[in-house]
N, C-alpha and C positions, 0 to 999 in steps of 0.2 A: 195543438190537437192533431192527432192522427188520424185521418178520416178514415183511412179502408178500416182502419180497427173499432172505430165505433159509428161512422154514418150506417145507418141501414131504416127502414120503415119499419113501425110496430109492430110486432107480429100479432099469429094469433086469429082468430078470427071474433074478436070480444067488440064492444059499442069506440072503442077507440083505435082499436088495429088499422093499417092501412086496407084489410082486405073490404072491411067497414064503408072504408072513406076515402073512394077511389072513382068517384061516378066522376070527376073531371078528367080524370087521365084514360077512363075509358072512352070519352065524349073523343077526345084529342085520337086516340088509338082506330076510330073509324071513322073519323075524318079524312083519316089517309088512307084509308080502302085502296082508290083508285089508283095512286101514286103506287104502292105497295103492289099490286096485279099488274100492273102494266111492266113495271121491271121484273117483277120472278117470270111473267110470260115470256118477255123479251129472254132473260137470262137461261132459259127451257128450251126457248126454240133456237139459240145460237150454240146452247153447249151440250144440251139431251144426257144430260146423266142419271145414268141407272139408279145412284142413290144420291140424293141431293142432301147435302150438310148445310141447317139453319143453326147460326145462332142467334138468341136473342140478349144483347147485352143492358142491362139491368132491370132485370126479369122480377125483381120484388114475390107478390107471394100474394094469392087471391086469385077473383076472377081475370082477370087482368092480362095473368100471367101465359095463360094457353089463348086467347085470344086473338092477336096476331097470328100464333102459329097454324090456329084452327082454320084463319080464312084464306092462309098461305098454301096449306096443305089443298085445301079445295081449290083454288083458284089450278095449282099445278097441275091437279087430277082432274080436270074438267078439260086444260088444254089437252092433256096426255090422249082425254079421248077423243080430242079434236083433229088431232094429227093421227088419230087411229095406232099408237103406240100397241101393242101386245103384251111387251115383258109387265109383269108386276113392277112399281116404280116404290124404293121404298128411301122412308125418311128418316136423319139422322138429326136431332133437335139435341143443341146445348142449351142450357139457361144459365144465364150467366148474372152471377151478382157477388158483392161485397161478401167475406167469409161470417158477415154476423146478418147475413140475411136469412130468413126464414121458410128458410129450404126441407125441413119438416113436414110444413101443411102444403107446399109442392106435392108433393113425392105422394100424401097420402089422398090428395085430390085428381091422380095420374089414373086408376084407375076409370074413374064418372070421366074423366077428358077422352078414355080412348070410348066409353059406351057413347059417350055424345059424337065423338064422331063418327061412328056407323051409322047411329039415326040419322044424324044428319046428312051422310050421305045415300043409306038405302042400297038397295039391289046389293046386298052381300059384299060391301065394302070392306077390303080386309086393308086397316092403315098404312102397316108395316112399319110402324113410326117407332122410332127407338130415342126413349129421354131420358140424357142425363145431366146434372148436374153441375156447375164447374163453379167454385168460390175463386172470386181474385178481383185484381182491379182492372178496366180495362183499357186502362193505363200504362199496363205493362203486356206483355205475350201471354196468351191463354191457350194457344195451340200450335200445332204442326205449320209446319211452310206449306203454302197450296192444299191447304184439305177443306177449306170451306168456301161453298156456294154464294150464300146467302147471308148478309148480316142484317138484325133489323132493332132497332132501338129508338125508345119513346120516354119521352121527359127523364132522362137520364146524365144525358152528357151537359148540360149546366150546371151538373155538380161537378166542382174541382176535385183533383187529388189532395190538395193542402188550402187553409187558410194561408192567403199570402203575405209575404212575409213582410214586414214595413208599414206597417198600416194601424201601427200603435196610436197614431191622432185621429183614426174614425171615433173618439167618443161620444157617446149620445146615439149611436148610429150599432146597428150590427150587420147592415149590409149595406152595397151602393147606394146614397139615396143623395139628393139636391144639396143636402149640406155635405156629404162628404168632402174632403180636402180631392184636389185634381191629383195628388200622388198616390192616392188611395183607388179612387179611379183608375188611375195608371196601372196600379198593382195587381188590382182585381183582375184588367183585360190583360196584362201579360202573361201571369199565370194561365187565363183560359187560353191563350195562344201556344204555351209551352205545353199545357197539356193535352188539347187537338192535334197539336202537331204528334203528338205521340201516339195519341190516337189513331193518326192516319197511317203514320211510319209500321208499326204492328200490325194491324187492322192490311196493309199494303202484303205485308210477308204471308199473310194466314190464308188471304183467299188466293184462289184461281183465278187466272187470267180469265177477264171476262167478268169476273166476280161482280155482285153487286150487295150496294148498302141503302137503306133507308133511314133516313136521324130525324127523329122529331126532337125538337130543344126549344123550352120556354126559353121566349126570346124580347126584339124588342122589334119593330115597324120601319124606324130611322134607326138613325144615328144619336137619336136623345138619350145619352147612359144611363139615365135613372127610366126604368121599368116603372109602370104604373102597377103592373101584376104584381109587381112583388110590395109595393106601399100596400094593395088592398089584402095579401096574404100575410108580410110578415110585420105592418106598421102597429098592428094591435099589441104582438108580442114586444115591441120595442115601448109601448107604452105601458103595458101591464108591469113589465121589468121596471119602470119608473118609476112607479106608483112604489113599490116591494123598497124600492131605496128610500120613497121617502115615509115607509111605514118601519124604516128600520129592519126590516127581513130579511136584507141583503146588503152586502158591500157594493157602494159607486164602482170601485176599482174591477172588483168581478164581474160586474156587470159590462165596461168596457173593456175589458181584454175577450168580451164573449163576441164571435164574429159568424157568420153566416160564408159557408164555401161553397161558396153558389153566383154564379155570373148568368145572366140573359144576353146571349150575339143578337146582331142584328147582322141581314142576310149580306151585307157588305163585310160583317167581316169574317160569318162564314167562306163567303166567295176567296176571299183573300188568303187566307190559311190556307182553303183547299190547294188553291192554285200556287198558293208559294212550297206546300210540301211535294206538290206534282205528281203524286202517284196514281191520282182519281181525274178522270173527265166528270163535268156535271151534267148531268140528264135535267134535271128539275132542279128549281131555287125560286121557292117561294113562303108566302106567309098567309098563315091561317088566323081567324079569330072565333072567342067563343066567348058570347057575353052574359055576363055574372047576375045580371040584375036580376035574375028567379034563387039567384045561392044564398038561401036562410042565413039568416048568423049563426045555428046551430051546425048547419052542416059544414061551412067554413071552417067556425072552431077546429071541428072534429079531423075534418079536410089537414088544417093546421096543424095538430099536434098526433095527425098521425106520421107526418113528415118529419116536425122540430124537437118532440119529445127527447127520442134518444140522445139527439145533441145536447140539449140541456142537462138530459142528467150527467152526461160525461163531463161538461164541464162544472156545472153546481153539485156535484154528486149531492147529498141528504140536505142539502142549504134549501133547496125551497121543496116546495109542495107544490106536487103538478097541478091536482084539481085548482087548488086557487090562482094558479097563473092561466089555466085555459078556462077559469072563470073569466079571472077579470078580462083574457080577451074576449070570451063569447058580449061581455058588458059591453064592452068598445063599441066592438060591432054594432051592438042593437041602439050605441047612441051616437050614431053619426056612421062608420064607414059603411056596412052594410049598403045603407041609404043611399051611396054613390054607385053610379053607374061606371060599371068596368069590365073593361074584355082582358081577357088572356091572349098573347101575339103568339102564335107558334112560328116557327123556324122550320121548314120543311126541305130537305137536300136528299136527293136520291142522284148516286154516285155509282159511275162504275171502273172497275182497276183497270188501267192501260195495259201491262203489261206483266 
């Protein structure tokens, strides 16, 4: 599977889109308020720049998507009148995602972003905010050496660049779970390490001394590799796919070469990476929680397969039928997992570049 060529979130704004089925990842996105003001403030009053460059790396498409930016640009211009600034201070916002992401209903939701943000800030607020676009992975270079400020990223960097490679005996399984083989295990955290470290290496070249980041990453609390989040988001879909094999709808074989590229760190081996690629000091390294026991089966479903759809059809292309697999998970759901209590562990690191 090539993931930059077909990972991305449903587009759209229809009963299945991500823009739909996102009230999780907004919940997580202002949780980290604080963490998120306290470094663009810190990063304002050490380096004062006349036009401050945000990116946000994997920006998706919906409410979501101006969100961060919205309470970043406020937080800036509130200290700016705190230090009694004068110049107009103006902003240069990337949005950064996969080239199959749904960069369409961005661009046409850009206008209502810049109205809301004059109401919301009043007394003849002119933004100055300048958005563009940029399709890639961020995985690899997405800009100039020293041109950006500010990086800010939320449930994003858990997804890999590739399903890892060796991991032909996870059968029964499409992601880390208690039964996977320990080399499968193995495989999943190296690749996340091979591709953080890339992350950090680029991510190191692009901003300005001084620079800083914020990552939110579904994660894990310990060291226990199997995620509980992801048994309650993706255990459904692992059963539903079972059920299809034994109604004859599907090959065994397709079904276990299908794999989930997707890893949960825990703040141990965030710290670790950070610190062995050495380009970042840590400011903050901690973990959040956010618990499920009010998430409908219905809205999980939907939660779900606004995320795993596209994978699925890339790899089953016309072989199944979505409505009946995110049937049979919303079934699941309402008999048995729903009913368990579960938190989602976020992963919070706000970093800034040495040098």
């Amino acid at each position: 599977m090539e993931v930059a060529k077909v990972l991305h979130m449903n587009e759209g704004i229809g009963e299945a889109s991500y823009a739909k089925n996102s009230l999780l990842q907004q919940k997580v996105i202002l949780m980290t308020k604080s963490i998120r003001d306290k470094a663009i403030c810190a990063l304002y009053r050490s380096l004062s720049p006349e036009t401050i460059c945000i990116a946000d790396l994997g920006c998706s498409s919906g409410p979501n998507t101006f969100l961060a930016i919205s309470e970043l640009i406020k937080t800036i211009y509130e200290e700016s009148k705190i230090n009694g600034q004068k110049q107009s201070l103006e902003f240069q916002v990337f949005l950064i995602d996969l080239p199959r992401n749904d960069f369409n209903t961005i661009f046409r939701s850009l206008p209502a972003f810049y109205e809301d943000l004059r109401k919301q800030m009043g007394d003849g607020f002119d933004p100055n905010c300048f958005v563009a676009g940029v399709a890639g992975s961020f995985y690899n270079r997405l800009f100039p050496s020293k041109s950006i400020h500010f990086v800010h990223s939320s449930y994003s960097l858990h997804w890999l660049s590739q399903v890892p490679d060796g991991i032909e005996n996870n059968k029964g399984n499409i992601y880390v779970t208690s039964t996977s083989p320990l080399d499968v295990v193995k495989a999943y955290y190296e690749q996340y390490e091979r591709d953080f470290v890339n992350f950090l290496k680029y991510r190191s070249i692009e901003l300005v001394k001084g620079g800083r980041m914020i990552l939110t990453m579904l994660g894990r609390k310990n060291e226990d590799r199997y995620s509980k989040a992801c048994r309650y988001y993706l255990e459904p879909l692992v059963m539903a796919l079972k059920e299809l094999i034994v109604e004859g709808s599907i090959e065994e074989e397709k079904v276990n070469s299908f794999n989930i590229p997707g890893y949960c760190p825990s703040p141990a081996e965030v710290k670790y990476i950070v610190e062995k690629e050495g380009s970042f000091t840590i400011d903050v390294l901690e973990t959040s929680e956010i618990h499920m026991d009010s998430f409908d089966e219905y809205n999980a479903t939907q939660c779900m397969r606004a995320s795993t759809e596209p994978l699925l059809v890339s790899h089953f292309s016309d072989e199944l039928n979505m409505d009946q697999v995110y049937h049979k998970c919303r079934e699941i759901f309402v008999n048995g997992i729903a009913k368990e209590k579960t938190t989602f562990t976020n992963v919070i690191v706000s970093l800034t570049k040495i040098n």
